[in-house]
The first five atom37 places (N, CA, C, CB, O) and aatype in JSON, in Angstrom:
{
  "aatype": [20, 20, 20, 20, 20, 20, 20, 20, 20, 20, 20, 20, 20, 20, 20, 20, 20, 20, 20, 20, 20, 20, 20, 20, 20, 20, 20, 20, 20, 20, 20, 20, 20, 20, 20, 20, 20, 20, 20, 20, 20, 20, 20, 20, 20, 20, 20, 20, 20, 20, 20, 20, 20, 20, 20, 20, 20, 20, 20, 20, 20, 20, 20, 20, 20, 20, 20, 20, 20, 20, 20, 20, 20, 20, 20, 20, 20, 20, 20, 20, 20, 20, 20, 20, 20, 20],
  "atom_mask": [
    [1, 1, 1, 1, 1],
    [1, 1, 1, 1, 1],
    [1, 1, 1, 1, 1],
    [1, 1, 1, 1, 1],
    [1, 1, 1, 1, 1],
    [1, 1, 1, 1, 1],
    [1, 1, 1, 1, 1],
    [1, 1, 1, 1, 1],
    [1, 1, 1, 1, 1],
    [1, 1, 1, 1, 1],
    [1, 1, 1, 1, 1],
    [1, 1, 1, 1, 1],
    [1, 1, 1, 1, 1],
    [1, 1, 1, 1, 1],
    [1, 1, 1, 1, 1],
    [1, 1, 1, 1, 1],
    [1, 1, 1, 1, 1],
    [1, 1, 1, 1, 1],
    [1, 1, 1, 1, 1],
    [1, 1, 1, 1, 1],
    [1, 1, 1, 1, 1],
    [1, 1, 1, 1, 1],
    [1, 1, 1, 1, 1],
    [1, 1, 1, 1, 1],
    [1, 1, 1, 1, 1],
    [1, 1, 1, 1, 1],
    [1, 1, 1, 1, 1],
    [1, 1, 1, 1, 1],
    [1, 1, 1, 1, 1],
    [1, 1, 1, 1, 1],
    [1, 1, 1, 1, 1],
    [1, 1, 1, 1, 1],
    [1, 1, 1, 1, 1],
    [1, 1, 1, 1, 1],
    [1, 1, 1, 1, 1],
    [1, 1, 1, 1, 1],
    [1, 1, 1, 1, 1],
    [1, 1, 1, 1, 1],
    [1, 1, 1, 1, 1],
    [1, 1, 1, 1, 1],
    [1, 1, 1, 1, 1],
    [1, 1, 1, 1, 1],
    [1, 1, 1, 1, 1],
    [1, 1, 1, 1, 1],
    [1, 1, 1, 1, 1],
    [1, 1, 1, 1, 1],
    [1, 1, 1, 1, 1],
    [1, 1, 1, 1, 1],
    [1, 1, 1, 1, 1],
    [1, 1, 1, 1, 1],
    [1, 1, 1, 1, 1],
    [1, 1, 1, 1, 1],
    [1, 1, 1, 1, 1],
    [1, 1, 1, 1, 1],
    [1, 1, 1, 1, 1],
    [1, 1, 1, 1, 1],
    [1, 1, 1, 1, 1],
    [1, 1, 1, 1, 1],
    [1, 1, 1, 1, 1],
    [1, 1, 1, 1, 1],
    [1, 1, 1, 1, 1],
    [1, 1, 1, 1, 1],
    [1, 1, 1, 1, 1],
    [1, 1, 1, 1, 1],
    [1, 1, 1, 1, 1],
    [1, 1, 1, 1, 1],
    [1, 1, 1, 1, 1],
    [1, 1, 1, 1, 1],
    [1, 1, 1, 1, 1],
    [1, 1, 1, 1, 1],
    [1, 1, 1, 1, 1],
    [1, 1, 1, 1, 1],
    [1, 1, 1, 1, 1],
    [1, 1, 1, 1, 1],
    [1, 1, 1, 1, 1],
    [1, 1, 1, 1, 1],
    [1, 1, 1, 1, 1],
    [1, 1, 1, 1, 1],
    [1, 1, 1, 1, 1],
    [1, 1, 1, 1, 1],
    [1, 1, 1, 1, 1],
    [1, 1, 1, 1, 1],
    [1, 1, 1, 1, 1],
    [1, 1, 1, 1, 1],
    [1, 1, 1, 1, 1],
    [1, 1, 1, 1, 1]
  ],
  "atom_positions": [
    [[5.87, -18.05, -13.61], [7.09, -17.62, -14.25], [8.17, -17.5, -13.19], [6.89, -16.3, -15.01], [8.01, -16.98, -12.09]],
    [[9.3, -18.03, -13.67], [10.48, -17.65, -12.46], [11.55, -17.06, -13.33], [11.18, -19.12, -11.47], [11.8, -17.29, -14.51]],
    [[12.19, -16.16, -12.4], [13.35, -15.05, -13.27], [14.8, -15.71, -12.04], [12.78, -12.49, -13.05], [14.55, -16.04, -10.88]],
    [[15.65, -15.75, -12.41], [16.97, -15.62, -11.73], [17.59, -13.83, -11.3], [18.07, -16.43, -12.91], [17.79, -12.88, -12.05]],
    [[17.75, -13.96, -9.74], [18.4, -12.96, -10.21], [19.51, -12.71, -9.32], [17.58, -11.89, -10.4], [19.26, -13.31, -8.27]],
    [[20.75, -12.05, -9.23], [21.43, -12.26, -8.44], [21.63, -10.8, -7.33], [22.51, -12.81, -9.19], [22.03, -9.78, -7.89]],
    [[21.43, -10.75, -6.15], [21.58, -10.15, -5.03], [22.69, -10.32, -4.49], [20.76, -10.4, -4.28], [23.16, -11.46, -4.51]],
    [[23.34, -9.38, -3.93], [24.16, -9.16, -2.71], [23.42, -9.47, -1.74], [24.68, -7.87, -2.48], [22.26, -9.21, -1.44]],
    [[24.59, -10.3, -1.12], [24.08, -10.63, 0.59], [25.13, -10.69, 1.27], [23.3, -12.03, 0.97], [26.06, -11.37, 0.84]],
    [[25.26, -9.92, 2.61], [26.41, -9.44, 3.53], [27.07, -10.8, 3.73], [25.92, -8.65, 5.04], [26.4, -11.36, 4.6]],
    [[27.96, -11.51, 3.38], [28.41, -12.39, 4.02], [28.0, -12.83, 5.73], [29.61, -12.05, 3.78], [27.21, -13.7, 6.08]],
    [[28.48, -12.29, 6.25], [28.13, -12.05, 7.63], [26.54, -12.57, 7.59], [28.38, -10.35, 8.12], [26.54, -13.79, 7.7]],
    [[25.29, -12.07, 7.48], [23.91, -12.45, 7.39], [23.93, -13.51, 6.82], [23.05, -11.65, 6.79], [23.26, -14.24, 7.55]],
    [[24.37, -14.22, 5.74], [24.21, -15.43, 5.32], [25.22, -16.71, 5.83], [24.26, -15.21, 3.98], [24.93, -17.88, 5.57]],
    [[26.32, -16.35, 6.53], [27.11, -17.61, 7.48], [26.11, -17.21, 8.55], [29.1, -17.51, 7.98], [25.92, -18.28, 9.13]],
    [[25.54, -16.51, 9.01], [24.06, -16.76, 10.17], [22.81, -17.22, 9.9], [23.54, -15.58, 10.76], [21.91, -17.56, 10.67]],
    [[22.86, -17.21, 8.91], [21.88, -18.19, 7.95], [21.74, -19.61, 8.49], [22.52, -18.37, 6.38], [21.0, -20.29, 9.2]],
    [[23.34, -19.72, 7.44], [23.5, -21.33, 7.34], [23.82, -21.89, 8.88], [24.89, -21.78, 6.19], [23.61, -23.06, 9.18]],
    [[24.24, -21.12, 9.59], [24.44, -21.76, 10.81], [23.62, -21.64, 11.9], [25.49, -21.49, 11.21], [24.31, -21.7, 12.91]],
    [[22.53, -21.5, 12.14], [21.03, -21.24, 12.67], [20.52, -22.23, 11.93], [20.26, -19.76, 12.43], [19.8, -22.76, 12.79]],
    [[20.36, -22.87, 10.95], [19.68, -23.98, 10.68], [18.17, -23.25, 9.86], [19.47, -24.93, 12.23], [17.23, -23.8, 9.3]],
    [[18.44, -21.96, 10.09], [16.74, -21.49, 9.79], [16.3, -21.95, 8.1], [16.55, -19.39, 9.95], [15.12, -21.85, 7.8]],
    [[17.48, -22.53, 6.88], [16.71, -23.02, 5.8], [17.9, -22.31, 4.7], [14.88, -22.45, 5.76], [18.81, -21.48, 4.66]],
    [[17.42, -22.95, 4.16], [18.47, -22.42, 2.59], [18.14, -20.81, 2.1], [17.93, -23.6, 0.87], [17.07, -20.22, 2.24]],
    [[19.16, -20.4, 1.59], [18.49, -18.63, 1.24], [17.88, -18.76, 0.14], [19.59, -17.25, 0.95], [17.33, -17.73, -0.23]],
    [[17.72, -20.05, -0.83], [16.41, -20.2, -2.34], [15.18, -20.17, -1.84], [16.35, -21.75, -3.34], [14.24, -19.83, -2.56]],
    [[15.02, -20.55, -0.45], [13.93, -20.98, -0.11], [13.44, -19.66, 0.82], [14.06, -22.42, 0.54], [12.33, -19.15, 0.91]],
    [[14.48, -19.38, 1.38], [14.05, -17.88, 2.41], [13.9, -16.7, 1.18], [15.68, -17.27, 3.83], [12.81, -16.28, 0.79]],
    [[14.78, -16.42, 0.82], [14.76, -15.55, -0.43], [13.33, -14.73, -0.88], [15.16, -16.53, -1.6], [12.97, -13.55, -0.94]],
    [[12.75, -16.05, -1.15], [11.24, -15.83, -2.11], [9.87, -15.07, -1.1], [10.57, -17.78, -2.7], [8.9, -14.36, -1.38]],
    [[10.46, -15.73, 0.28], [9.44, -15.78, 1.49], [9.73, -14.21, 2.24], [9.82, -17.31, 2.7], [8.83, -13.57, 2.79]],
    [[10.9, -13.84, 2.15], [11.41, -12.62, 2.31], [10.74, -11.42, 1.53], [12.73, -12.75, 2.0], [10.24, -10.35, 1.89]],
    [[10.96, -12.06, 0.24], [10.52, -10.56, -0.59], [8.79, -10.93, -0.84], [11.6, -10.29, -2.54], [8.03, -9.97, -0.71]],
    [[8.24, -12.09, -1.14], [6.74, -12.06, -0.3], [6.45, -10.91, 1.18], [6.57, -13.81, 0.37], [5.88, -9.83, 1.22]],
    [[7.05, -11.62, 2.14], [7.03, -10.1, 2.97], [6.82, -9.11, 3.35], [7.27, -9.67, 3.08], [6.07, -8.56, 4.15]],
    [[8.17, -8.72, 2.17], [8.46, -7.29, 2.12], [7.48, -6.7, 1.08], [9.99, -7.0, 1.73], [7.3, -5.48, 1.16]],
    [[6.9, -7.3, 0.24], [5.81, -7.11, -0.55], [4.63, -6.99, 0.18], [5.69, -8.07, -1.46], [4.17, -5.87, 0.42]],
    [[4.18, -7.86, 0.52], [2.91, -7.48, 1.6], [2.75, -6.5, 2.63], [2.67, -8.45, 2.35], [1.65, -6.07, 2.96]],
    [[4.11, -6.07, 3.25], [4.15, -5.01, 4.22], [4.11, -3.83, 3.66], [5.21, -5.03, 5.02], [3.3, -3.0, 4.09]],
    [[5.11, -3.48, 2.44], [4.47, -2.36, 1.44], [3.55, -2.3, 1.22], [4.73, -2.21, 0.41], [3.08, -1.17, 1.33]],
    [[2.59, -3.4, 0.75], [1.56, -2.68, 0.48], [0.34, -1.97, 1.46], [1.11, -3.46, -0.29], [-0.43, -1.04, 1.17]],
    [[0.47, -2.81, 2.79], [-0.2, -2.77, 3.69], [0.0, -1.32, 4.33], [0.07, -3.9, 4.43], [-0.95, -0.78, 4.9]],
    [[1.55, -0.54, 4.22], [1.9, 0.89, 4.19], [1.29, 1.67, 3.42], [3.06, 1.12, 3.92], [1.11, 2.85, 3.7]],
    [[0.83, 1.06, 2.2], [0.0, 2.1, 1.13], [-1.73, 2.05, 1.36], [0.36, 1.52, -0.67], [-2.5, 2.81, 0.79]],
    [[-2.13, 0.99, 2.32], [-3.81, 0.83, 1.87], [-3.44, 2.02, 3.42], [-5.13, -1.32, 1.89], [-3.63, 3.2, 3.15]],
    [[-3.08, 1.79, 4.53], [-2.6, 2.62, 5.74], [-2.3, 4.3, 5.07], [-0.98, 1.8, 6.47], [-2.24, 5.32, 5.74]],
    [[-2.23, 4.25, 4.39], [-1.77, 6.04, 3.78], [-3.49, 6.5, 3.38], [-0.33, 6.09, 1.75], [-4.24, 7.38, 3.81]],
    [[-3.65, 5.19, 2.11], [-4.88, 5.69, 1.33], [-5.84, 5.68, 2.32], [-5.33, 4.83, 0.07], [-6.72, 6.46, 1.95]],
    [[-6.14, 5.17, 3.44], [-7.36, 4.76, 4.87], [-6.85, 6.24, 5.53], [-6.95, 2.83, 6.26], [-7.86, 6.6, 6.14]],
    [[-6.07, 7.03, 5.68], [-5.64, 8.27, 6.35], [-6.14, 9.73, 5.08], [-3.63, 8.06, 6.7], [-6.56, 10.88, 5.2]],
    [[-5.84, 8.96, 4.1], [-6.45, 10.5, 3.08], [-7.89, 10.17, 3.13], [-5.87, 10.68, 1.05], [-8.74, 11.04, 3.31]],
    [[-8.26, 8.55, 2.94], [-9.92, 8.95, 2.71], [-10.55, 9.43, 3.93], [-10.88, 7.66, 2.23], [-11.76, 9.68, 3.88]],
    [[-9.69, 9.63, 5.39], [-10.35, 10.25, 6.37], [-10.63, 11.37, 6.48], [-9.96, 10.11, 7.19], [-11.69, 11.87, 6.86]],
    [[-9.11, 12.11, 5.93], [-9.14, 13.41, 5.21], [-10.15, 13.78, 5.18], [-8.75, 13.53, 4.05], [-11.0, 14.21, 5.97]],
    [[-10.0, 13.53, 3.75], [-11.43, 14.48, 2.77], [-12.95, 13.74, 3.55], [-11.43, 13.91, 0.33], [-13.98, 14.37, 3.78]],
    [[-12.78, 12.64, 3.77], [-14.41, 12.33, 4.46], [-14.55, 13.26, 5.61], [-14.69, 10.61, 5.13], [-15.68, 13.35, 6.08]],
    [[-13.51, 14.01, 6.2], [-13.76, 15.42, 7.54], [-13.84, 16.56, 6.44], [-12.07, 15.81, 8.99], [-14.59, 17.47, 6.79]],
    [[-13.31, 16.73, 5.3], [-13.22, 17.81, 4.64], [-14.49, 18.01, 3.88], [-12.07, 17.78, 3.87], [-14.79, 19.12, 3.44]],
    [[-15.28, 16.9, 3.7], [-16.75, 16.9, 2.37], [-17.87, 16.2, 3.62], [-16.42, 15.34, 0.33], [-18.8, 15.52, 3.19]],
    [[-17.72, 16.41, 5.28], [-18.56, 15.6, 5.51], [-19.49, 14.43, 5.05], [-18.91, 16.12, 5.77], [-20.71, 14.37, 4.87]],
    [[-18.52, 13.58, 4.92], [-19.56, 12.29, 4.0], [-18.58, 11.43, 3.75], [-20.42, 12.7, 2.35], [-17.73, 11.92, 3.01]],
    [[-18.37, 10.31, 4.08], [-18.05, 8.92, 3.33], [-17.51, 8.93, 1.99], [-19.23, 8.11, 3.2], [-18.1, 9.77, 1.31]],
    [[-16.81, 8.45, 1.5], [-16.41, 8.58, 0.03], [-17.33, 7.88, -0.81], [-15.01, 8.06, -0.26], [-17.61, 8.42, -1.87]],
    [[-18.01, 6.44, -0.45], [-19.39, 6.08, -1.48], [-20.03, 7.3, -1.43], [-20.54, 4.78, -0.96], [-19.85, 8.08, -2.37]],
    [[-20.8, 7.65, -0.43], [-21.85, 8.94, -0.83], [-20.97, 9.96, -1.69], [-22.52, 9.87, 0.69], [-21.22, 10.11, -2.89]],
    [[-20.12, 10.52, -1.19], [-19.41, 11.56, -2.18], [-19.27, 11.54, -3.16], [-18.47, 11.85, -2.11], [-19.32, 12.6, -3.77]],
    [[-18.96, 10.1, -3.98], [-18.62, 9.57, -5.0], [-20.13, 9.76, -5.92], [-18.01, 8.1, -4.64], [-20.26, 10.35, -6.99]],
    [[-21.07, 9.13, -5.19], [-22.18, 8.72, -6.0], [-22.53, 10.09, -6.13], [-23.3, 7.66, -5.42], [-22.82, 10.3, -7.31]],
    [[-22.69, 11.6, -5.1], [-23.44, 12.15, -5.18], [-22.82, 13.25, -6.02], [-23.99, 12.27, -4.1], [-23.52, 14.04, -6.66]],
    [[-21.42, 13.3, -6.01], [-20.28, 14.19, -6.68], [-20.78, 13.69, -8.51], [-18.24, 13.55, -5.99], [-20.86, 14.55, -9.39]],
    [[-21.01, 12.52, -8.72], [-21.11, 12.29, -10.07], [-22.6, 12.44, -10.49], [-20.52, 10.94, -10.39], [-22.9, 12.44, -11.69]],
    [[-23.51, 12.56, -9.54], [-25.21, 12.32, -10.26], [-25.79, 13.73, -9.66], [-26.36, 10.59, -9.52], [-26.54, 14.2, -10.51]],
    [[-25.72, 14.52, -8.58], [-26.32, 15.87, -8.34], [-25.18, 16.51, -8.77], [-26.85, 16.28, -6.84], [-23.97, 16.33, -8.65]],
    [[-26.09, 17.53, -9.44], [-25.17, 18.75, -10.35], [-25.07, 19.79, -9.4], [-25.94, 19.43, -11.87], [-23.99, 20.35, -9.17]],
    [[-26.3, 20.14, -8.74], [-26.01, 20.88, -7.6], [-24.75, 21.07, -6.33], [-26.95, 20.58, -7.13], [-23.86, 21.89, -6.11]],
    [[-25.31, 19.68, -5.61], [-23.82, 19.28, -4.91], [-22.23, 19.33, -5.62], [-23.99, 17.75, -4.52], [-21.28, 19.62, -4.91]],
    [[-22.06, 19.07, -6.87], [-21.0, 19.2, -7.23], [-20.71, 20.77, -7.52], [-20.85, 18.31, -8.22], [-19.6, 21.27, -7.34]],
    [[-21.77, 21.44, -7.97], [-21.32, 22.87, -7.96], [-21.04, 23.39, -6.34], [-22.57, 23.81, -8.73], [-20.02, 24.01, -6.03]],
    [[-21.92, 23.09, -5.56], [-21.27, 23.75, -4.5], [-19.91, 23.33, -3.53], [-22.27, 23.89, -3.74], [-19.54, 23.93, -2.52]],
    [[-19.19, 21.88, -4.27], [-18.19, 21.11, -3.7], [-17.11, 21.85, -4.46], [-18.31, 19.46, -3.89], [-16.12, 22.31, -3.88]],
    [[-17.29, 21.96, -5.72], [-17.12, 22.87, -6.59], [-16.3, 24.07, -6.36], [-18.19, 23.17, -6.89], [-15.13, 24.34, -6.62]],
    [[-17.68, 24.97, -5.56], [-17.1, 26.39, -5.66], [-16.34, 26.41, -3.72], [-18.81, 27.89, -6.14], [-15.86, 27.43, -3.2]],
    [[-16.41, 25.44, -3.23], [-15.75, 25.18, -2.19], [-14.83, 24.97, -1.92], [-15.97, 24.7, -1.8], [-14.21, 25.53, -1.02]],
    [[-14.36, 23.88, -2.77], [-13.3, 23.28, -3.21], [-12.57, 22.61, -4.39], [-13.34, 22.78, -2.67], [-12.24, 21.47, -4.72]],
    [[-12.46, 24.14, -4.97], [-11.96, 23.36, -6.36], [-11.52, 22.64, -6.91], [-11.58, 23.5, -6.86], [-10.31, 22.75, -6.72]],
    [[-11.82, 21.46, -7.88], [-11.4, 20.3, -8.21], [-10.57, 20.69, -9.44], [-12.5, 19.29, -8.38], [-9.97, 19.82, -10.07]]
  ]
}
């Protein structure tokens, strides 16, 4: 699917564009916000890899084990439980 859409672009940045030779802005455009898309997200798996360190120092254990053992021992979850209330 392709959408049109129209952006501001500093004048200034785009006569450095065209005169650098580096490519048309239809073609940079797409490759740009690819990018900037991938680097966001790569900021968010970098956040979520820092909380699951977190709590894996906070529940001693890995988040598979926690996960598996938080949902199938009733025990462990009571005492994760009364530790740390969920």
């Amino acid at each position: 699917m392709n959408a049109t859409v129209t952006v501001p672009i500093q004048s200034n940045l785009l006569d450095l564009l065209m005169r650098t030779g580096l490519g048309e802005p239809a073609a940079i455009v797409p490759m740009a916000l690819r990018q900037y898309i991938v680097d966001r997200y790569l900021q968010r798996i970098e956040i979520a890899e820092k909380a699951i360190a977190v709590c894996s120092g906070r529940y001693g254990t890995n988040y598979e084990t926690f996960s598996q053992r938080v949902t199938t021992d009733q025990a462990y979850f009571d005492t994760i439980n009364r530790e740390h209330p969920l």
